[in-house]
NUVO-34674 format. One record per residue: x, y, z of N, C-alpha, C, O in turn. Coordinates in steps of 0.001 Angstrom, whole numbers, plus 500000, padded with zeros to 6 digits. Example, Ala and Ser with C-alpha at 12.3 -4.5 7.8 and 13.67 -1.06 7.14 Angstrom:
BEGIN
513190494310507800512300495500507800513200496700507800514236496681508465
512850497750507080513670498940507140512900500030507870513409501138508039
END
This chain:
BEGIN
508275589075479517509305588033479609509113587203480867508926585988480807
509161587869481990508422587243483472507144585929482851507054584703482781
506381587085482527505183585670482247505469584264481307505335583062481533
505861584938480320506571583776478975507724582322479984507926581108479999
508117583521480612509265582306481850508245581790482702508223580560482747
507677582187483161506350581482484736506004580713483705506366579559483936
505291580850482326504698579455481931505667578667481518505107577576481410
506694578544481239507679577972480790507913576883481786508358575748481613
507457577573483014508435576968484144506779575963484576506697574815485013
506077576580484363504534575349484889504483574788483988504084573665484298
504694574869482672504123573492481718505402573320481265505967574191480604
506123571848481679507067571653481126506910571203480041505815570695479800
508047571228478897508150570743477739508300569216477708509009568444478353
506987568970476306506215567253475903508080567037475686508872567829475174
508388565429476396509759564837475698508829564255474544507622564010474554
509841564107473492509071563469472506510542562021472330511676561990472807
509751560978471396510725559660471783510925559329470560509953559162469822
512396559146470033512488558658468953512103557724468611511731557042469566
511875556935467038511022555667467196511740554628467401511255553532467681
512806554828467300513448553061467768513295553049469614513064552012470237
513442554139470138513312553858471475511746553978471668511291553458472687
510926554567470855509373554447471502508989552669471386508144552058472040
509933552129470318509557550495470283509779549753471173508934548901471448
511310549866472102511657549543473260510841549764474279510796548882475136
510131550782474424509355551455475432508139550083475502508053549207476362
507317550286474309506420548965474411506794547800474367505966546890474429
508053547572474255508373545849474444508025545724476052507195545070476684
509004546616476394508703546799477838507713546977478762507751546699479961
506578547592477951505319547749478708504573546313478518503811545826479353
504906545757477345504342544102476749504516542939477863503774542275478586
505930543059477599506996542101478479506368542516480388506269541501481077
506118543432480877505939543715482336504623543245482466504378542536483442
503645543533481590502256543172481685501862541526480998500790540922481003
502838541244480591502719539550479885503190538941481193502444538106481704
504481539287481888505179538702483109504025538678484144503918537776484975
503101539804484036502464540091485033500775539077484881499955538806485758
500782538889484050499418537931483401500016536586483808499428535979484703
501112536040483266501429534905483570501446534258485245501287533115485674
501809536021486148502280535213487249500376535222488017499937534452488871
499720536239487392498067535726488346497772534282487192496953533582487788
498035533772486159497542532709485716497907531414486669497144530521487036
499413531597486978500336530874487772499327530671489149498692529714489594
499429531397489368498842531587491023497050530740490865496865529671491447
496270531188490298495473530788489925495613529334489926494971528657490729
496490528756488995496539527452488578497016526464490086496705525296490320
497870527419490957498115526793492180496928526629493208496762525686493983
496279527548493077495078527432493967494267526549493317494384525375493668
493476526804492462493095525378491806493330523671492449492566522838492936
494817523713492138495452522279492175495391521913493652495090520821494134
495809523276494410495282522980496205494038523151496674493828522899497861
493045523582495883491375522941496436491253521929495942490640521123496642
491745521392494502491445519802493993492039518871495127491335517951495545
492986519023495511493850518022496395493070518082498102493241517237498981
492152519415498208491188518808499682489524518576499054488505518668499738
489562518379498147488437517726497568488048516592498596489091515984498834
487158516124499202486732514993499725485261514566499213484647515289498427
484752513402499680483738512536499079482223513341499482481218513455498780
482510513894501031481239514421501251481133516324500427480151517051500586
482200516662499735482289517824499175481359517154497589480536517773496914
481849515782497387481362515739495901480033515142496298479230515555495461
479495514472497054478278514017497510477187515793497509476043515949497082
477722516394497878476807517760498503476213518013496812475059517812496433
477541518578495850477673519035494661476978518318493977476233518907493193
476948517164493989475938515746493067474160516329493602473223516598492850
474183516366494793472934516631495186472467517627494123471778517308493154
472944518977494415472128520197493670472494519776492240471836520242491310
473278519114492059473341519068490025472242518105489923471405518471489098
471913516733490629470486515907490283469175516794490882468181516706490162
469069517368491706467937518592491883467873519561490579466727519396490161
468149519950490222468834520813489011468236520413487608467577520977486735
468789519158487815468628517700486321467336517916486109466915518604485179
466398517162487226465306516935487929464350517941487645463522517910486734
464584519179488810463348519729488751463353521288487630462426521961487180
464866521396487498465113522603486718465313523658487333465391524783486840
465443523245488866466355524750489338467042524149490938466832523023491389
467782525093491516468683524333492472468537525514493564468537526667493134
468409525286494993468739526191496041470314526789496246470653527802496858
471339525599495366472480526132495730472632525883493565472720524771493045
472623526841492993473172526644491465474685526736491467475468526082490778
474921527563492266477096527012492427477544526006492329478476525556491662
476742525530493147477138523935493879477003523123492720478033522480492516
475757522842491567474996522171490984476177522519489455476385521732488531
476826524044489641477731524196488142479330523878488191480153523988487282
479496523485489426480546522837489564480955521495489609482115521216489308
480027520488489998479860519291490075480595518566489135480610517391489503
481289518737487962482170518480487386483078518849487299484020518125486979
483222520192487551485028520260488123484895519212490052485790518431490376
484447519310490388484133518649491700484530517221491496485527516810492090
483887516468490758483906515173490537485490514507489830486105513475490099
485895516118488396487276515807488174488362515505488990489349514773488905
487916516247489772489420516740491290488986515512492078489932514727492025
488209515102492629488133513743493420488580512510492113489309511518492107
488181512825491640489058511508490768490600511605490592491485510816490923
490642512576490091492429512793489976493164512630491598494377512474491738
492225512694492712492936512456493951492408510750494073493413510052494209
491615510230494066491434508900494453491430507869493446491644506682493694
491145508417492122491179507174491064489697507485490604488866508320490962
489710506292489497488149506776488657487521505712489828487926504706490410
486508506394489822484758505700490513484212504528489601483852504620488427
484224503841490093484193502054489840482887502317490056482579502868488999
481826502287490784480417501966491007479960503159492644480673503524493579
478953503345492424478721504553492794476719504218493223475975503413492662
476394505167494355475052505506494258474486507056495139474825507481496244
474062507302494696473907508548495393472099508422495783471220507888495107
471991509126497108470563509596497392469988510769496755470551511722496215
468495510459496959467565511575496288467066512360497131466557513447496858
467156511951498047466477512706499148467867513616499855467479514784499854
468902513582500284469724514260501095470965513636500229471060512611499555
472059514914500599473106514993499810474442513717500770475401513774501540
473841512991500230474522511312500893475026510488499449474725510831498306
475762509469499787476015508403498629477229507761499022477895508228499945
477657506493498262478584505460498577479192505863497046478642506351496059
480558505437497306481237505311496197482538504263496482483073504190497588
483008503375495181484631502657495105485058503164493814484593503314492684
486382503410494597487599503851493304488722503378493353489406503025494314
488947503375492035490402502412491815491125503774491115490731504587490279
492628503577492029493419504531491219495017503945491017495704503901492038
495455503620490084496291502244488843497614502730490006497682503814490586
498479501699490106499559501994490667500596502265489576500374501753488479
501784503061489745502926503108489473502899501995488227502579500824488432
503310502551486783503572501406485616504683500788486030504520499574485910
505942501108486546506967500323486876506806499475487763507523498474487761
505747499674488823505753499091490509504282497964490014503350497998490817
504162497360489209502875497175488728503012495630489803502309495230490730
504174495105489189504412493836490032504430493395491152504063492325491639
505114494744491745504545494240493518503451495189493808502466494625494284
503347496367493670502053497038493797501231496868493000501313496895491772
499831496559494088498782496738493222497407498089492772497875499149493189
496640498242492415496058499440492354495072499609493571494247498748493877
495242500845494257494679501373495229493256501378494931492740502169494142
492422500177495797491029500418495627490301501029497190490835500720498255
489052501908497151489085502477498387487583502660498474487173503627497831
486757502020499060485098502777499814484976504122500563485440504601501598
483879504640499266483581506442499955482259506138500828481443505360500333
481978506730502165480774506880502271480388508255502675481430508811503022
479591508898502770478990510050503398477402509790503197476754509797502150
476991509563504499475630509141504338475039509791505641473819509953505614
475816510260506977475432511557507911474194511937507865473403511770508794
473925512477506785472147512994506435471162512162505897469953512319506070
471585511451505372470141510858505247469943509685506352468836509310506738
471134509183506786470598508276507955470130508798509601470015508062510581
469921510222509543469751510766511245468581510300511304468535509804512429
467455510116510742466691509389511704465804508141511459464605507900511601
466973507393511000467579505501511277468558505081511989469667505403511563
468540504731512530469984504495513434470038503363513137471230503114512957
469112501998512876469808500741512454470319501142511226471387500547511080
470097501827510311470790501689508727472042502420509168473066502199508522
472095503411510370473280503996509983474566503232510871475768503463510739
474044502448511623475215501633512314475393500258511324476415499607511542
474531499785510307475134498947509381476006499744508004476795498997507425
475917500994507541476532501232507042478295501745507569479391501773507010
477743502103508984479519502332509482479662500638509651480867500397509712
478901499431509745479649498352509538480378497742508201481344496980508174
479712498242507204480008498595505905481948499241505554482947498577505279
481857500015505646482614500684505792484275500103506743485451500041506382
483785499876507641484632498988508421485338497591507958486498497215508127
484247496959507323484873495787506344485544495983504851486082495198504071
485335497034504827485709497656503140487153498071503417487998498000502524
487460498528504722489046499181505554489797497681505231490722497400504469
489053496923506075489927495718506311490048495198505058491248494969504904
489462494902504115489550494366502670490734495358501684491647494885501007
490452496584501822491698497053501027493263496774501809494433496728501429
492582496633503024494117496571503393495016495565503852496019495651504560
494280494288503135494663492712503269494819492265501951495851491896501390
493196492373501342492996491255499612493849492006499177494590492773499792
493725491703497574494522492255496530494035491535495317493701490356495201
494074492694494259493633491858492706492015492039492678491305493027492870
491678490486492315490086489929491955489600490068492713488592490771492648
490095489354494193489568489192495332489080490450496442488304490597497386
489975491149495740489716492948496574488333493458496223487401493810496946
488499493383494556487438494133493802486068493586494238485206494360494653
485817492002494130484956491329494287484279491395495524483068491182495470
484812491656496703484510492206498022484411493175497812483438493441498519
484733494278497222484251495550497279483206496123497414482681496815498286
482915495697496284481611495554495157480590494849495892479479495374495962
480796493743496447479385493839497028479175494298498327478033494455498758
480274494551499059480138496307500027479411497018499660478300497061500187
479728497811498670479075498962497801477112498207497445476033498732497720
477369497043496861475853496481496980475277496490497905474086496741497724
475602496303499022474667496437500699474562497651501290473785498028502167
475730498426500519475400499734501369474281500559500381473390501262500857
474481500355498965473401500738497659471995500268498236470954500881498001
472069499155498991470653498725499121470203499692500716469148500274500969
470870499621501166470502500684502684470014501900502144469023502344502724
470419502513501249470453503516501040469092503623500004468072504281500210
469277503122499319468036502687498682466602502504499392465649503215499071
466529501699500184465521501581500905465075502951502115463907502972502502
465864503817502539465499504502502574464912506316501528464326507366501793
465685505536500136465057506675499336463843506676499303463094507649499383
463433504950499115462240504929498450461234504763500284460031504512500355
461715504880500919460930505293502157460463506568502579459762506788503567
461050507670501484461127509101502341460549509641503112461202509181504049
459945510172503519459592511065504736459545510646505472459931511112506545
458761508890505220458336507849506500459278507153507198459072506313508073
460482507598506707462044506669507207461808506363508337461541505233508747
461902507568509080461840507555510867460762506282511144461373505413511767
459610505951510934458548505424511400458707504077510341457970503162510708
459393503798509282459278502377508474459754501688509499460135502225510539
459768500381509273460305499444510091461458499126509058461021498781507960
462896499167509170463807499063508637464363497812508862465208497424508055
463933496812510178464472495582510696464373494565509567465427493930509536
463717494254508843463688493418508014465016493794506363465706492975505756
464910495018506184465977495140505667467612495094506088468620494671505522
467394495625507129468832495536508295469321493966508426470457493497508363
468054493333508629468552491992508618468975491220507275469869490382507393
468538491381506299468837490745504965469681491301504972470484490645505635
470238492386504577471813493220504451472825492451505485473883491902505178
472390492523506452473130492438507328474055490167507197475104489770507703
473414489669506666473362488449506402474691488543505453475810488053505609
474218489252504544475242489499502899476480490198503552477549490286502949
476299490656504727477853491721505032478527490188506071479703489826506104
477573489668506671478580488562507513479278487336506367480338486788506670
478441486940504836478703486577504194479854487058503674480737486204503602
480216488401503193481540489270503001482757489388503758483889489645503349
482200489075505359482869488874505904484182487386505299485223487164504681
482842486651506239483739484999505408484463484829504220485570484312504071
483706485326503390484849485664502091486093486525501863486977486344501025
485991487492502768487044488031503531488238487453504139489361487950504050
488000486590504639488795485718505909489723484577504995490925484312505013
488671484084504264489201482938503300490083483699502185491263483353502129
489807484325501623490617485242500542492006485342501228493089485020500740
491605486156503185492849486722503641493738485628503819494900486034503864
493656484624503914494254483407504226495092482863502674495838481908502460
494773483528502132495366482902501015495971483918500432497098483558500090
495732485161500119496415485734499837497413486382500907498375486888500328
497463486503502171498554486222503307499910485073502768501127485250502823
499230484053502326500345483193501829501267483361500901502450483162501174
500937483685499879500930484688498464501590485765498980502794485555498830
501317487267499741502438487647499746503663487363500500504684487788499959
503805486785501549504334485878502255505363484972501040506580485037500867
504677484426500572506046483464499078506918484618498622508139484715498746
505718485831497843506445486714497300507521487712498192508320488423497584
507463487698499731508658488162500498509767487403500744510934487747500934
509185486187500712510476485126500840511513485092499420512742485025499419
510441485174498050511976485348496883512265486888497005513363487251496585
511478487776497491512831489228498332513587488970498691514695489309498276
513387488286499581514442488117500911515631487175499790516832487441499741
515071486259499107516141485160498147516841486448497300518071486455497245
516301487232496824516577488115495973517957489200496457519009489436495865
517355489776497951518366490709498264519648489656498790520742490181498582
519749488154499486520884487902499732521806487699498382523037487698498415
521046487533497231522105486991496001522504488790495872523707488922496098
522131489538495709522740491080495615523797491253496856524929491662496601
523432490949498154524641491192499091525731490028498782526932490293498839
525265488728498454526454488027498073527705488457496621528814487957496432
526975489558495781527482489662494392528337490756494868529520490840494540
527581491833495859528719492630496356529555492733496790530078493845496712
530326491542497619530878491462498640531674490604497783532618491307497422
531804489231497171532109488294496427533167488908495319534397488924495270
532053489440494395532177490286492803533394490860493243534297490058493002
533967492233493960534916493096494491536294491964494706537419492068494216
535719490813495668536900489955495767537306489682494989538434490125494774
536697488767494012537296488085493106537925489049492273539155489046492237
537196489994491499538006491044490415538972491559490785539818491705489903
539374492116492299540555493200492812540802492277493663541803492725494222
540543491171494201540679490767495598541939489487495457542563489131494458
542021488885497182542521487123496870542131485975496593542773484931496482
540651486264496438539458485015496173539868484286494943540134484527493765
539797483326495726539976481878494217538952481316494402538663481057495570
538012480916493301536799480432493175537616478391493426536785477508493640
538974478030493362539115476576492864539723476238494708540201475154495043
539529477547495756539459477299496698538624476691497557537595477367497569
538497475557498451536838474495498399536793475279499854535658475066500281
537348475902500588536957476799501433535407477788501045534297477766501575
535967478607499886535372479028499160534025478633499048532973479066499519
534379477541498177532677476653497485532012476436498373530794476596498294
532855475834499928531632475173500599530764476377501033529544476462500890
531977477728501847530552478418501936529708479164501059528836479857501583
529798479148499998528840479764499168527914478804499220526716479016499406
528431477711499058527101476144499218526276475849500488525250475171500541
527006476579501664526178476206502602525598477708502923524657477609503711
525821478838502618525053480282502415523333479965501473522153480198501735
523915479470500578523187479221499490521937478143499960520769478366499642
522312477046500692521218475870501187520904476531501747519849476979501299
521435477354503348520358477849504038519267477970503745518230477351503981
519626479125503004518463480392502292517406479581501663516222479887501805
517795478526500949516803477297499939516165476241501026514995475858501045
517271475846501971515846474956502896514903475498503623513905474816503853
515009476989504211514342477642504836513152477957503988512014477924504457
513416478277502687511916478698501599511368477113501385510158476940501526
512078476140501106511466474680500713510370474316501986509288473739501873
511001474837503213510309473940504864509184475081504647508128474556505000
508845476893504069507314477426504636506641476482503394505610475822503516
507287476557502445506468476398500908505842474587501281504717474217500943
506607473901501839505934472419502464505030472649503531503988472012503382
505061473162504289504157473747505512503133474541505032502001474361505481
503383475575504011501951475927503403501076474647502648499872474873502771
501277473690502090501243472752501453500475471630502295499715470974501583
500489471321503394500051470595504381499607471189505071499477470614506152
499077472633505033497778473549506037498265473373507841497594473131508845
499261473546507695500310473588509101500706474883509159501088475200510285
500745475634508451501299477110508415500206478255508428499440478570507517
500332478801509707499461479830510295500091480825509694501277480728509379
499398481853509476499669483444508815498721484304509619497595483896509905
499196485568510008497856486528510818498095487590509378498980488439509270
497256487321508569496796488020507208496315489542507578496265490450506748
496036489644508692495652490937509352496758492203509346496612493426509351
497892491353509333498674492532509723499491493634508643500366494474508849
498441493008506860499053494353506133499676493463504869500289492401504983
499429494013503907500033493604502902502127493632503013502825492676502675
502689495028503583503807495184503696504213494613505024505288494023504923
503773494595506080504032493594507569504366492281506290505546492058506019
503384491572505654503954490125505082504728490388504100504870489233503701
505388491056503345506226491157502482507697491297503532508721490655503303
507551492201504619508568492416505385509391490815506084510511490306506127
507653490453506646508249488810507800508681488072506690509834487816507038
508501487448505355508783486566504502509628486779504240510324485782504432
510557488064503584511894488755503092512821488057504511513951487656504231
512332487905506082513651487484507204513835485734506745514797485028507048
512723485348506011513024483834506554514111483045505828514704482079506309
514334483647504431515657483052503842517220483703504525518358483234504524
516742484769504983518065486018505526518369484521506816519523484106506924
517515484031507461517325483208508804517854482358508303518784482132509077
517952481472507258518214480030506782519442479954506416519988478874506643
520343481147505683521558481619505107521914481715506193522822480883506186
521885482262507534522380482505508411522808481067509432523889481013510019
522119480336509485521622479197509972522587478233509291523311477663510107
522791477906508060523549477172506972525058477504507146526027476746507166
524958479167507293527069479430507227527059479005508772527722477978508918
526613479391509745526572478858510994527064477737511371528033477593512118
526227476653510724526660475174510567528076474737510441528885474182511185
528075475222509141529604475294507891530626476023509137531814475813508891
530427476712510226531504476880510537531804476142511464532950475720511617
530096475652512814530609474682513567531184473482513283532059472981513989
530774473022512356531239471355511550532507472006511521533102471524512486
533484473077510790534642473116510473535352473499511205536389473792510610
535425473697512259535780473718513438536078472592514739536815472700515719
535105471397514261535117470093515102535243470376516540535983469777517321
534326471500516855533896471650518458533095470666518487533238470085519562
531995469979517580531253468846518145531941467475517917531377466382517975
533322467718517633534369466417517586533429465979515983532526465145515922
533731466446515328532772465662514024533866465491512709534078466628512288
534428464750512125535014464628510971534678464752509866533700464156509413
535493465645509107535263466476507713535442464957506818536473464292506919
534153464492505851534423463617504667535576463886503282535541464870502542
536155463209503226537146463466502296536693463574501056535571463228500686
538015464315500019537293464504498371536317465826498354536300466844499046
535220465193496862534476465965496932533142465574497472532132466212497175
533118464456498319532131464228499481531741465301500505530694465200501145
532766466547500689532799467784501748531957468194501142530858468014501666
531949469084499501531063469898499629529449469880499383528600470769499314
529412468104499259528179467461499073527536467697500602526420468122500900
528434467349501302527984467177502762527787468540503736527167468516504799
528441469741503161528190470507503954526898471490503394526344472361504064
526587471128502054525818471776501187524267470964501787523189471557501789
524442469564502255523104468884502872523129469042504298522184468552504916
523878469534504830523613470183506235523294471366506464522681471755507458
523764472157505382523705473547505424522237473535505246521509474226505959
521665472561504064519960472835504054518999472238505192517850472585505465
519634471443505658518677470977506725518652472016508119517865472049509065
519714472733507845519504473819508966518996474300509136518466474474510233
518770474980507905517358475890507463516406475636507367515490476457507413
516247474317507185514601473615506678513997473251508589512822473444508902
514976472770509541514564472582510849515080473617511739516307473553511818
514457474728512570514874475277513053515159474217514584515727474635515592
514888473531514498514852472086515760516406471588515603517002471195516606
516898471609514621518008470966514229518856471650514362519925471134514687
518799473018514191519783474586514518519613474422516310520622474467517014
518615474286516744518620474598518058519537473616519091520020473858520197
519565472384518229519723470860519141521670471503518747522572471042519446
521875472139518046523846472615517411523771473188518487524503472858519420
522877474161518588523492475686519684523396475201521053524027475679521996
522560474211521119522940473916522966524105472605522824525014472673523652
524134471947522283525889471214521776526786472070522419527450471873523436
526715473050521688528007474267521832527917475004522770528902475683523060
526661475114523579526770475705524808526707475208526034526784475863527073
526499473502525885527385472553526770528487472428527114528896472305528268
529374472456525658530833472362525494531615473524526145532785473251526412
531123474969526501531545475795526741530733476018528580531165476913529306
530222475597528796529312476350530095528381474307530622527375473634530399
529445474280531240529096472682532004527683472406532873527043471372533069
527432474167533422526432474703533912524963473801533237524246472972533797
524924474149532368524261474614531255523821473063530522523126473121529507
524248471661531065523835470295531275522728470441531913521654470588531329
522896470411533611521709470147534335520748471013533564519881470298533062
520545472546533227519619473325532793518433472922532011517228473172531968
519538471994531258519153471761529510518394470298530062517691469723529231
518524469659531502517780468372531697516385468823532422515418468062532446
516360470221533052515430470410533661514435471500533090513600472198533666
514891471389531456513862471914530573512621471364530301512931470185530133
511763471412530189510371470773529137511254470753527855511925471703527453
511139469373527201511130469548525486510514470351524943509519470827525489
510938470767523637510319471590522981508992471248522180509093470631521120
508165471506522504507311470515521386506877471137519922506266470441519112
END
């Protein structure tokens, strides 16, 4: 009986599982090991998406190398490198846009690339699509130094072009960036070994001709399309005062004491309103007669920003007016009828259209107040 109990007591008794709970049992083992698959797929898929996103140009330049070695001779020093090259190339595109025109070297893992990547479908109108010059060329230019200081000149004009032109004019400069730097690069493929010792001056110089040419086309483009966005900040600027006027207005009239048949009323909406319109009429005439300087340099959004102040300036300038005239600090008499709101509606625009004419009001009024402020105004220089 002792022994029958000692084994009793070392081998415990098999539980056995009824079958509706042995089914539960494997849902559960399903469900823990499905949860558990999903979350390394998960993880996986995150790492992925965060090496695609530090993908850079000289990572896909390296990878291009061993996949055309590969192509070529039928085997690769790095075959990793050479079987990835398309996930490589996917992930730089999905970060910069598709590759517009492209060249890669044969000799060292170098090459130029432009990519366009589409802006925002909603933002299409004021944004345009991000175009951008790759270079990594480090290795094959160490021992040229003229090719490799015209391709960082390369490069340098390709900065300034995305970040001025826009449209046709972007692409079209691009592109033949990418052509001068294709040809640098070129000429030393087909130079190989002898790079160091070719005489490269004669190519340096023809290239170099076509990049000062890019230049100029550069300059002229920036000049015009400076203007262009410049118009298009000024109907912003037209745009956001009719929204602050609807807010402020709209509330009155519906809940408010505003009477639209009040000529208080009309005039200043009429002389709010000229401001804002002579101030856009005086750049849009001044662009028009090549009197109007722009520094095109300073950014597509710098000129969307300065153009958006100049109607905010003219509205401001116009109610300004409308209040000194109605006020008769410059002793001036209000025209009777509906001659007022003719008249304050053509002062209100000339305010805006001459900032000379705003200026000649504000020292009026700061005569009238500060007697001082006569002699000052005699021992100025005119304005010219």
């Amino acid at each position: 009986m002792q022994r029958s109990g000692l084994r009793h007591t070392l081998c415990p008794r098999q539980v056995v599982l009824r079958p509706e709970r042995r089914g539960e049992v494997t849902a559960d083992i399903t469900r823990i090991l499905g949860a558990d698959r999903k979350e390394r797929v998960g993880a996986a898929e995150r790492t992925r998406r965060r090496e695609a996103k530090q993908v850079t140009f000289p990572d896909l330049a390296w990878d291009h190398f061993h996949w055309e070695r590969e192509r070529r001779l039928g085997s690769s020093d790095h075959p990793e490198a050479a079987g990835r090259y398309r996930e490589t190339r996917a992930a730089f595109e999905a970060r910069y846009g598709e590759i517009l025109g492209e060249y890669w070297s044969i000799r060292e893992p170098s090459g130029v690339a432009v990519t366009r990547k589409p802006a925002p479908a909603l933002l299409r109108l004021v944004l345009d699509d991000r175009l951008r010059f790759h270079r990594a060329t480090d290795w094959v230019t160490r021992d040229c130094p003229p090719v490799a200081d015209l391709l960082f000149r390369c490069e340098t004009v390709a900065i300034k072009i995305t970040e001025v032109l826009r449209h046709a004019s972007e692409t079209i400069a691009l592109r033949r960036v990418l052509a001068v730097a294709s040809g640098l690069l070129g000429f030393l493929d087909r130079a190989g070994d002898t790079a160091a010792i070719a005489d490269p001056l004669p190519v340096v110089r023809e290239q170099r001709r076509e990049l000062d040419a890019i230049d100029e086309y550069y300059q002229r483009a920036g000049s015009r399309i400076g203007r262009i966005l410049y118009t298009w900040g000024m109907v912003m600027g037209l745009a956001v005062l009719a929204g602050l006027l609807a807010a402020f207005v709209l509330p009155l009239w519906l809940w408010g004491p505003l009477d639209w048949s009040d000529r208080g009323v009309q005039i200043f909406l009429v002389s709010y309103g000229g401001g804002a319109m002579g101030a856009f009429i005086s750049v849009l005439q001044r662009m028009a007669t090549e009197k109007f300087t722009i520094h095109y340099d300073l950014g597509k959004r710098s000129l969307y920003i300065l153009g958006s102040y100049r109607p905010v300036l003219g509205a401001v300038f116009g109610v300004f007016t409308y209040f000194l005239l109605a006020s008769h600090l410059l002793q001036t008499e209000d025209p009777a009828g509906e001659r007022a709101l003719f008249f304050y509606g053509a002062v209100a625009f000339v305010a805006g259209f001459s900032e000379r004419f705003t200026k000649v009001l504000v020292k009026g009024v700061e005569a009238r107040f500060d007697p001082g402020s006569r002699s000052k105004q005699a021992q100025d220089p005119p304005d010219s």
